[in-house]
Each structure stands twice: as C-alpha cells, then as structure tokens.
N, C-alpha and C positions, 0 to 999 in steps of 0.2 A: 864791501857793499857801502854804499854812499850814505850818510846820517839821512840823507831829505827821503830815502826808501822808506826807513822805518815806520813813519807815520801810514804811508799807503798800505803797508804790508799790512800794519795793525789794524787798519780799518778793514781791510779784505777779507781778515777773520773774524771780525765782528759781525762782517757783512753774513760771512757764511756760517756764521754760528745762529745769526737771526734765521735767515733761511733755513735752516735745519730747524729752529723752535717751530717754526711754520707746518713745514713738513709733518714732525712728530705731531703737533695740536691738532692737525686735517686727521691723521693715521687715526688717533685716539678717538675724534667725534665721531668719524663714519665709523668703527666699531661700537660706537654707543657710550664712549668713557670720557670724557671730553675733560680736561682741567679746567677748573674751575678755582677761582678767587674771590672771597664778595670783604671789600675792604672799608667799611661802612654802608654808603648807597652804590661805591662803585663797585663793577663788577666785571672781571674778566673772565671770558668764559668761550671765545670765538678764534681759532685759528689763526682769523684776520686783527683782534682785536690783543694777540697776544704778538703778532710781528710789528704792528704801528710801535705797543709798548718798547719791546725791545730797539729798534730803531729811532726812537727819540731820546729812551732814557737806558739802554741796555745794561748801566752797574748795576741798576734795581731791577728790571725786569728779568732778566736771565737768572738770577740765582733763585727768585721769585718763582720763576717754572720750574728750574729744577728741583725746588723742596716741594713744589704742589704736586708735580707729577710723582715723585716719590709715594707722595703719603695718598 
C-alpha cells in the first residue's frame, strides 16, 4: 500500500467513527437519555452538537463521549 493512503485511510475512520458518535447520541436522545456534558457555560448535549465536536477536534471529543456515555 502506497505511504500517501495512510493518511485517507486514517481520516475515513475518523470520519466513521464520528458518524457512528452521531448515530449513538440520536439512538440515546429519542430514548429520553441523551449524553450530556456541561464544561463550565459550555454544554454538550445534541446529537448534532456532539458530531461538529468530534469533527473539528475529534482527540478530545471522542474519548469525551465515550467516558460520558459510559457513566
């Protein structure tokens, strides 16, 4: 495999790792249990508001969800 793949490959599952956060945060709200973060005044708490995160800053968003939705 070519070195110039790696990079695409690596975004392609970032890509779909963000989609999938998306996916579980919709599953979660329309059951009524929605993840929720309040990090001072900010506050994550929307499906939509948890994929912008991941897709701008995904090192911190992602593991962000996964210990919120855990707990």
């Amino acid at each position: 495999m070519p070195a110039a793949l790696v990079p695409v490959l690596v975004l392609l599952v970032i890509l779909a790792i963000d989609l999938w956060v998306y996916a579980d945060a919709r599953q979660r709200a329309d059951r009524g249990a929605p993840v929720v973060v309040r990090i001072g005044v900010f506050v994550l708490g929307t499906p939509e508001t948890w994929l912008l995160g991941c897709l701008v800053l995904w090192i911190f968003f992602f593991p962000l969800y996964m210990v919120s939705r855990a707990g």
